[in-house]
Backbone bond lengths (Angstrom), bond angles and torsions (degrees), N, CA, C in turn:
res aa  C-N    CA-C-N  psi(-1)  N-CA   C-N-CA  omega(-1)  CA-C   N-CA-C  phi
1 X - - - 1.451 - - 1.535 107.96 -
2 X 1.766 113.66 123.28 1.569 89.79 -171.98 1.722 107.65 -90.39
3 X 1.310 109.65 169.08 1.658 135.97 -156.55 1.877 91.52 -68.87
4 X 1.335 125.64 125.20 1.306 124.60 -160.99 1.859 100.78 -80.68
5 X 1.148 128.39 127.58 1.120 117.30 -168.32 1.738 111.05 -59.63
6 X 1.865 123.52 168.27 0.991 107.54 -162.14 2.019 106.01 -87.18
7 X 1.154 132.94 148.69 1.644 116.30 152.69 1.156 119.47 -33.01
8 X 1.455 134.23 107.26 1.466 148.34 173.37 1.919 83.39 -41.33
9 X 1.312 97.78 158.18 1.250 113.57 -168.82 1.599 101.67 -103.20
10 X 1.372 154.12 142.24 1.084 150.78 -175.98 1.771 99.70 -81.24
11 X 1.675 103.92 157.46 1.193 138.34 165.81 1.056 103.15 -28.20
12 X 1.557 150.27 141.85 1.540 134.69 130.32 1.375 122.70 -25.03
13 X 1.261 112.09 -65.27 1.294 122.89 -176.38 1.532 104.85 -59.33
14 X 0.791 127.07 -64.06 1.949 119.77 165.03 0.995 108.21 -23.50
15 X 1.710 128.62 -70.56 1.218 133.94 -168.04 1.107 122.28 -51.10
16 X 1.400 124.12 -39.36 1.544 145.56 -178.49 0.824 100.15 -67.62
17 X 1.960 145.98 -48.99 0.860 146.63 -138.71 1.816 106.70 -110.73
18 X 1.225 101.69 -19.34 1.639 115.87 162.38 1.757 120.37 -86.97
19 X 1.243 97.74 -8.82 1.609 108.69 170.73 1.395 93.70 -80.39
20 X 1.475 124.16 -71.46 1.416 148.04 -145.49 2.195 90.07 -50.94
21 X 1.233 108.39 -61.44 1.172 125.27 153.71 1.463 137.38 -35.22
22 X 1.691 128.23 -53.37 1.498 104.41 130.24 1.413 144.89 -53.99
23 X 1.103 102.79 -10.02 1.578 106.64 -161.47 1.601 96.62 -91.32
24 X 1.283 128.00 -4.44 1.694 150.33 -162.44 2.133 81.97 -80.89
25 X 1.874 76.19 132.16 1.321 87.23 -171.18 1.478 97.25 -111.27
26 X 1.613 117.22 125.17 1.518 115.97 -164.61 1.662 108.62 -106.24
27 X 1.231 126.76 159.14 1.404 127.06 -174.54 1.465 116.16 -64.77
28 X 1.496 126.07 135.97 1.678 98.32 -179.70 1.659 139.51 -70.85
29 X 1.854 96.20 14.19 1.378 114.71 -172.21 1.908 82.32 -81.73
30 X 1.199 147.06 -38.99 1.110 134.96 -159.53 1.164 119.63 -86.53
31 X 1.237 128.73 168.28 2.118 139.58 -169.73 1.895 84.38 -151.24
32 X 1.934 91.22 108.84 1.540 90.51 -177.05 1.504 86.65 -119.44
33 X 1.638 94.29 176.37 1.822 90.30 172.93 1.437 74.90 170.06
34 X 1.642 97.88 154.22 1.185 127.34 -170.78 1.413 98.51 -96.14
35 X 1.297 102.34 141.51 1.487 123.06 173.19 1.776 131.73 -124.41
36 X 1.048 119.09 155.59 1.781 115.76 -179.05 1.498 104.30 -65.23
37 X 1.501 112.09 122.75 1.542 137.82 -160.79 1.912 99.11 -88.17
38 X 1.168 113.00 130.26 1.360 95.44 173.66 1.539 121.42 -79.13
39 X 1.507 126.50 158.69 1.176 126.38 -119.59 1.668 99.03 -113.80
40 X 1.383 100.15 -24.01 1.375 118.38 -144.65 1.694 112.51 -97.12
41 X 1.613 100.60 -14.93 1.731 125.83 171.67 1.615 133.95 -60.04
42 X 1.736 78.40 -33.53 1.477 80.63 -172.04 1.342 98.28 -175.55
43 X 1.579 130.21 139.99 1.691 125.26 161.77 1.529 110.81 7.94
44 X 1.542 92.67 -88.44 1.558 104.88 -157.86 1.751 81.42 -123.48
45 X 1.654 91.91 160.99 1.614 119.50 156.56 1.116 125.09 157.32
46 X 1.231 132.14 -174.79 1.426 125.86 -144.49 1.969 101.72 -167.82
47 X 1.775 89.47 150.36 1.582 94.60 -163.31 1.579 107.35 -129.51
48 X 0.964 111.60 152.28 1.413 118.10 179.57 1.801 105.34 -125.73
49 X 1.270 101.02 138.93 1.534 106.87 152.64 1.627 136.25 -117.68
50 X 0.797 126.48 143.72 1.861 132.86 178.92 1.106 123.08 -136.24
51 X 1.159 105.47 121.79 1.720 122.38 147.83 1.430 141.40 -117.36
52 X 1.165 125.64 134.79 1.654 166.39 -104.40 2.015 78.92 -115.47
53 X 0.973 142.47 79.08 1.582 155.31 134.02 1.754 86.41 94.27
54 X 1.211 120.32 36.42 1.460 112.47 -156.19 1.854 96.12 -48.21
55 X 1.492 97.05 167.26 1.718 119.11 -163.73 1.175 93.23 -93.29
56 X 1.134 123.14 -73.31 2.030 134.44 -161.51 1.639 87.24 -111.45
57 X 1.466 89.89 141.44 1.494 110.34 164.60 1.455 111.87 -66.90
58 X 1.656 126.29 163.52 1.591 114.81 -152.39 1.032 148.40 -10.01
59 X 1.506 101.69 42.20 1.942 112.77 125.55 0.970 118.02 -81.81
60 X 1.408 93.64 164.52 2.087 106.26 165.76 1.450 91.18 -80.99
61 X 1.548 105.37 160.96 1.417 123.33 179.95 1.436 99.66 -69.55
62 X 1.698 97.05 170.56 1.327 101.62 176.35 1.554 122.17 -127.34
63 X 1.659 95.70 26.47 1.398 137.88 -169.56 1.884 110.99 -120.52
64 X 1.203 98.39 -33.91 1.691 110.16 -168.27 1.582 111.52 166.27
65 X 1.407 102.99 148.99 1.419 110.50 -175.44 1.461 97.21 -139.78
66 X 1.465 127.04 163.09 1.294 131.85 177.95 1.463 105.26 -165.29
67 X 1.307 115.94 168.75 1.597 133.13 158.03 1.597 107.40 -148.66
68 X 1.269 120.74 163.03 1.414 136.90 -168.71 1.540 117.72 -156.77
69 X 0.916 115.64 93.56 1.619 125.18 -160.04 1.624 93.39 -105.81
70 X 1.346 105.88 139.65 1.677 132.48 160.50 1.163 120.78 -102.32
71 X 1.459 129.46 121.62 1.478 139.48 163.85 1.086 110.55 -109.13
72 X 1.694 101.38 151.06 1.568 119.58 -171.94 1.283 122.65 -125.18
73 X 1.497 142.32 25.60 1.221 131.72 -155.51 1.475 112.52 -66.22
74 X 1.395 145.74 151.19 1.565 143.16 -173.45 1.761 90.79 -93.33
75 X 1.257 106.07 -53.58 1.527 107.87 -169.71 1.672 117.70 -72.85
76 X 1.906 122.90 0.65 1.400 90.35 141.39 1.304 107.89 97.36
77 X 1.591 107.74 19.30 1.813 113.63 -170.71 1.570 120.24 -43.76
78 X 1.188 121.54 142.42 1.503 120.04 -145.84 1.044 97.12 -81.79
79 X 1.673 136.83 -20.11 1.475 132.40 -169.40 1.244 94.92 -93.65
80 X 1.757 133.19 -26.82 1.348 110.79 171.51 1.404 118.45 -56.64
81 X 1.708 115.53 -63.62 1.278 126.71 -174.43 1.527 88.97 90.61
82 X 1.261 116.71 41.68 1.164 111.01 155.98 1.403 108.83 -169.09
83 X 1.620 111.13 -163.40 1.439 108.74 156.25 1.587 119.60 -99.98
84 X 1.268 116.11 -25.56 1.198 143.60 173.04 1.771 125.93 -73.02
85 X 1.260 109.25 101.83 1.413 100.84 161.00 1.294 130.65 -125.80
86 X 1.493 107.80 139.96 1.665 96.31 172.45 1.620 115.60 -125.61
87 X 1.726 105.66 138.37 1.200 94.84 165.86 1.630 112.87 -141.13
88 X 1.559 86.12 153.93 1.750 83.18 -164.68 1.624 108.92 -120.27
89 X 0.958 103.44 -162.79 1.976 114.12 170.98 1.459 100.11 -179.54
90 X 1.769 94.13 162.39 1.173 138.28 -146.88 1.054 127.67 -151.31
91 X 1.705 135.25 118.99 1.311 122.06 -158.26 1.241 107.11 -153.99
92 X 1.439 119.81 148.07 1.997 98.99 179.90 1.661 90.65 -177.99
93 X 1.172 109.51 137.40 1.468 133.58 177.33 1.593 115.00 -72.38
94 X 1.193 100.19 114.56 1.664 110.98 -163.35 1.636 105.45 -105.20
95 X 1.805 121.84 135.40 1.145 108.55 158.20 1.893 116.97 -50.26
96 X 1.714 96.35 146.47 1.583 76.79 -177.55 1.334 115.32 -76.10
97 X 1.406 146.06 -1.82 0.895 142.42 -179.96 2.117 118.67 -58.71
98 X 1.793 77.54 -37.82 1.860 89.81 -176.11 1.656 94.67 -93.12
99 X 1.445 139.97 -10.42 1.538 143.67 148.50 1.402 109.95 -24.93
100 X 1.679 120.22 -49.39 1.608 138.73 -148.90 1.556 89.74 -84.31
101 X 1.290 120.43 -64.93 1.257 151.19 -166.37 1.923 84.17 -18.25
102 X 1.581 116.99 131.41 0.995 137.33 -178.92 1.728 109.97 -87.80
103 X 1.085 106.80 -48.79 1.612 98.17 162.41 1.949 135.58 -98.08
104 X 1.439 74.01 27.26 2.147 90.88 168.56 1.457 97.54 -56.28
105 X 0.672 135.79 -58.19 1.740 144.40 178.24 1.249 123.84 -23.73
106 X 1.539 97.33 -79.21 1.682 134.19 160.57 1.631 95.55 -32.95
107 X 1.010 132.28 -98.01 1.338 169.46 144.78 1.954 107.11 22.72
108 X 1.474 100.34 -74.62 1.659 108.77 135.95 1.443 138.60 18.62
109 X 1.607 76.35 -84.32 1.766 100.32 -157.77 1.320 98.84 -100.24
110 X 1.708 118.19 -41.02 1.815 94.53 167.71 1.583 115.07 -73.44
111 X 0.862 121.79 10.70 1.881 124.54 161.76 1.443 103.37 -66.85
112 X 1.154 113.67 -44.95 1.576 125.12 -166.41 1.994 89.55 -67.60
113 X 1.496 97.99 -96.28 1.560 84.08 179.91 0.761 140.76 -30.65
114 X 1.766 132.19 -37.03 1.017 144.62 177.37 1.900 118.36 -42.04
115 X 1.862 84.26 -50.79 1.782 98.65 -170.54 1.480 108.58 -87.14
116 X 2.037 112.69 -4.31 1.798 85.71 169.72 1.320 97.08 -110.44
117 X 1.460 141.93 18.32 1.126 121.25 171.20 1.531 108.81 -97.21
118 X 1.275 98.67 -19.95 1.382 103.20 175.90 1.781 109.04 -54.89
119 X 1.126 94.99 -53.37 1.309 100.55 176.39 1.809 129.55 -64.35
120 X 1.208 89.99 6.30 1.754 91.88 -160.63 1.445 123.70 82.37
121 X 1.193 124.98 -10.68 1.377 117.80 171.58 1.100 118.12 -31.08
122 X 1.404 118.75 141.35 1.587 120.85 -168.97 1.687 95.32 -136.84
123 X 1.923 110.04 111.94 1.253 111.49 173.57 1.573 112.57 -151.51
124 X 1.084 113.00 -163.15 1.025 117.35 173.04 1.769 120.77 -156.22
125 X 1.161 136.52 169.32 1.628 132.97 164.82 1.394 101.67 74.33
126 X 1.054 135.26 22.30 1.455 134.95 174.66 1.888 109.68 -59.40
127 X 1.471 75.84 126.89 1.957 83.95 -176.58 1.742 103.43 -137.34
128 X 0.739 128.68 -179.29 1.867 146.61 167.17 1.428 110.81 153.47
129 X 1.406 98.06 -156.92 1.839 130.97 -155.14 1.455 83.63 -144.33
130 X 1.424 109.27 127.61 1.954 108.38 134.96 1.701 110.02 -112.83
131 X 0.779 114.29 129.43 1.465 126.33 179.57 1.415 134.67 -94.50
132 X 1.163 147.76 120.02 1.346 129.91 -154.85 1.761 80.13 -121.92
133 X 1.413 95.27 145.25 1.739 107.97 173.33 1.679 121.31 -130.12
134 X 1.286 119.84 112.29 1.443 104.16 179.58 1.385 100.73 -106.65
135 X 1.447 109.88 161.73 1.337 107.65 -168.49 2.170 104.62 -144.60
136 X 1.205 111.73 150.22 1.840 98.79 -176.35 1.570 79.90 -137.98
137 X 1.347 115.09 143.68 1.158 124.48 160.40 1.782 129.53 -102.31
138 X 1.438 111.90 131.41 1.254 123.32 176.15 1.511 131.46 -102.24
139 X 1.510 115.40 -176.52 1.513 81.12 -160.23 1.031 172.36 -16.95
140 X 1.275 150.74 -39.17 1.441 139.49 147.54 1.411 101.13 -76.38
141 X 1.299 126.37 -31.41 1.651 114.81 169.85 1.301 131.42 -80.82
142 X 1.522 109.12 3.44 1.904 118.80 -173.45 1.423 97.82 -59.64
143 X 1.258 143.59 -29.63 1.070 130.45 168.01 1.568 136.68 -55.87
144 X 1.736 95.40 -46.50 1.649 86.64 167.75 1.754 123.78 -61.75
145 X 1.613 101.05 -9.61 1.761 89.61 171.94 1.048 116.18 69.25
146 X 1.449 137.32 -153.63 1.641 125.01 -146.11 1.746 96.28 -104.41
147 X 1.095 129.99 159.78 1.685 138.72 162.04 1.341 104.97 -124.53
148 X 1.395 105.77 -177.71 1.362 136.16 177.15 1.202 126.92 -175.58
149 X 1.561 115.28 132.96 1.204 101.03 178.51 1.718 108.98 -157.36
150 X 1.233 114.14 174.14 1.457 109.48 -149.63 1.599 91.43 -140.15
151 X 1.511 116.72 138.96 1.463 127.33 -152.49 1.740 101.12 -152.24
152 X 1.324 92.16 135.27 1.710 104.81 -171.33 1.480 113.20 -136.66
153 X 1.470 133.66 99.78 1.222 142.51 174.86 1.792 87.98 -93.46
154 X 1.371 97.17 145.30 1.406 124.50 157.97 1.668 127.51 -153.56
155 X 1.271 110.68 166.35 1.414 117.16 -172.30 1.464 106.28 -146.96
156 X 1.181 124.28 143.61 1.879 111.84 175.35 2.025 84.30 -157.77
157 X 1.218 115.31 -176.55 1.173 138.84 154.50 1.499 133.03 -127.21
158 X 1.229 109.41 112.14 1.697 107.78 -161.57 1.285 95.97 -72.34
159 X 1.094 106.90 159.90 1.674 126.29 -178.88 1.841 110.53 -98.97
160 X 1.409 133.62 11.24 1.078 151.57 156.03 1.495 112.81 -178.79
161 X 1.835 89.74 169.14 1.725 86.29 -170.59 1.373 112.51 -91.51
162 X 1.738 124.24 44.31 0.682 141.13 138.47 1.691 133.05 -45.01
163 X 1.393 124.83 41.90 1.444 135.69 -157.77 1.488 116.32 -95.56
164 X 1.237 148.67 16.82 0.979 154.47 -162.11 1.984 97.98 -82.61
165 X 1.408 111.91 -41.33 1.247 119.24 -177.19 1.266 97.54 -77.43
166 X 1.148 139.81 -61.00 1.393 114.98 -164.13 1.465 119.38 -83.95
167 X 1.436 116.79 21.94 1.374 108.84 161.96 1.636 100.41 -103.82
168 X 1.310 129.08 -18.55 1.045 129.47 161.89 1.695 119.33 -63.46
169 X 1.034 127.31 -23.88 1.033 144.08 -151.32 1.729 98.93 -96.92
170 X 1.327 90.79 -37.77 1.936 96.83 -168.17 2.122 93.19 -96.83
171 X 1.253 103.55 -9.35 1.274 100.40 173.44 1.191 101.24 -84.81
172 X 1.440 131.96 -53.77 1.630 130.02 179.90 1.817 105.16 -38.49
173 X 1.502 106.70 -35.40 1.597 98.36 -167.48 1.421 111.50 -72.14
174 X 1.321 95.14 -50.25 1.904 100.26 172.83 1.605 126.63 -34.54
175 X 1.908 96.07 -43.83 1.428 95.26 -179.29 1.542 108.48 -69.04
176 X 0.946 125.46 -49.11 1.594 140.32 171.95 1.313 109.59 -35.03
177 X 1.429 107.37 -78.22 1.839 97.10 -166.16 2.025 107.32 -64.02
178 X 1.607 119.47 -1.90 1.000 119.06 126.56 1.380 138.87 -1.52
179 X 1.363 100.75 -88.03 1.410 123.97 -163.36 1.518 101.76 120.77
180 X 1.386 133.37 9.48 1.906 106.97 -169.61 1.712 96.43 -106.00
181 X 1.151 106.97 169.01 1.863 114.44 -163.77 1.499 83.21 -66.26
182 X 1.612 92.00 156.70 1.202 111.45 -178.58 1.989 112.35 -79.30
183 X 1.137 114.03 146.72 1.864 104.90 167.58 1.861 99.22 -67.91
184 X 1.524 118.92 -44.06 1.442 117.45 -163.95 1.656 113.70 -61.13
185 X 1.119 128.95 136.90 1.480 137.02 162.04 1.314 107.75 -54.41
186 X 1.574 126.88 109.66 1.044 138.34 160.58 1.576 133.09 97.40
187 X 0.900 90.70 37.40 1.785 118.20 -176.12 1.212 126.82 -126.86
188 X 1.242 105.27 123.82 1.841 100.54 -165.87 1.268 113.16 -97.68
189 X 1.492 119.35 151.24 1.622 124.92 -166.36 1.807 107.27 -93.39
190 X 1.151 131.20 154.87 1.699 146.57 153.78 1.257 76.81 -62.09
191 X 1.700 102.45 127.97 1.463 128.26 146.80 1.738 106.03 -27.11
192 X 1.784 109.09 159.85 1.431 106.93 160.48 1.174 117.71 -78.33
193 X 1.441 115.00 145.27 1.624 114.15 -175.46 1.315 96.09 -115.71
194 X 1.376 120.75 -165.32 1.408 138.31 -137.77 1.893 79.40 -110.92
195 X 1.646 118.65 -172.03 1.006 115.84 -173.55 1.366 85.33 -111.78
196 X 1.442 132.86 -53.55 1.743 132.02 -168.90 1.557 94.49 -112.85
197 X 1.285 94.59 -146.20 1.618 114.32 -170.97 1.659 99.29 -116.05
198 X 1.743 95.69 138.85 1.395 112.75 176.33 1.558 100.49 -50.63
């Protein structure tokens, strides 16, 4: 039987930057846990998942859902402008009334900045989508009646593997587009919404 070769050992800078990343201190409204990173993005990297007070163990919450992925390239991809990428998401069940709401969007995405600068996050190239979703259900679903829900892709490049804040940072958002008080001074929360659809 031949000798199984060994796991290539990660980057320093990966490594450091996956420490910096456990060591990320998360709110106790969240249930995080590391997950299998897709493979195909970049060298190396690494994924996280969260949920928002989730109900049943492996489900998604029914409060908030998220993921937070780490990239590692050494060589520095030119659209990152870095070596470092992160991209995350964000998801959370909205009364539909705040669904309609014209600046849910707006609203969103400065949550996002808001919670890594708060923190010191240090990046740059920040791009995404916030998405607002309404939804009506028909036959066998005419009962659940109308939904909503509100969706946040992002991308930035940290400026070291200094990352502990911006996984905190994308955790602050989760709790938020939630509905739970914010940790930041001076930011106002989306009313509480329902958990499903009337």
């Amino acid at each position: 039987m031949p000798d199984t070769l060994p796991a290539p050992q990660p980057p320093h800078a990966f490594a450091a930057a996956l420490e910096s990343l456990r060591a990320a201190i998360s709110r106790p409204e969240l249930s995080v846990a590391e997950i299998p990173a897709p493979g195909s993005l970049a060298p190396w990297s690494f994924a996280l998942a969260a949920d928002v007070t989730p109900a049943r163990h492996g489900t998604d919450s029914e409060l908030g859902t998220g993921r937070f992925v780490l990239l590692y390239d050494p060589e520095s991809p030119e659209a990152w402008g870095g070596q470092f990428r992160v991209i995350c998401f964000a998801q959370a069940p909205l009364e539909t009334e705040m669904g309609i709401d014209p600046f849910l969007a707006d609203v969103a995405w400065s949550w996002l900045v808001d919670a890594l600068d708060a923190r010191g996050a240090r990046y740059t190239s920040a791009s995404g989508t916030a998405t607002r979703i309404l939804s009506t259900g028909f036959g066998e679903l005419q009962s659940q009646g109308d939904g909503a829900q509100i969706e946040l892709r992002a991308s930035w490049t940290p400026e070291d593997h200094d990352l502990a804040s911006h996984v905190e940072g994308w955790g602050e958002l989760l709790c938020m587009l939630a509905g739970l008080p914010p940790t930041i001074e001076g930011v106002s929360v989306l009313p509480v919404r329902r958990a499903g659809r009337e």
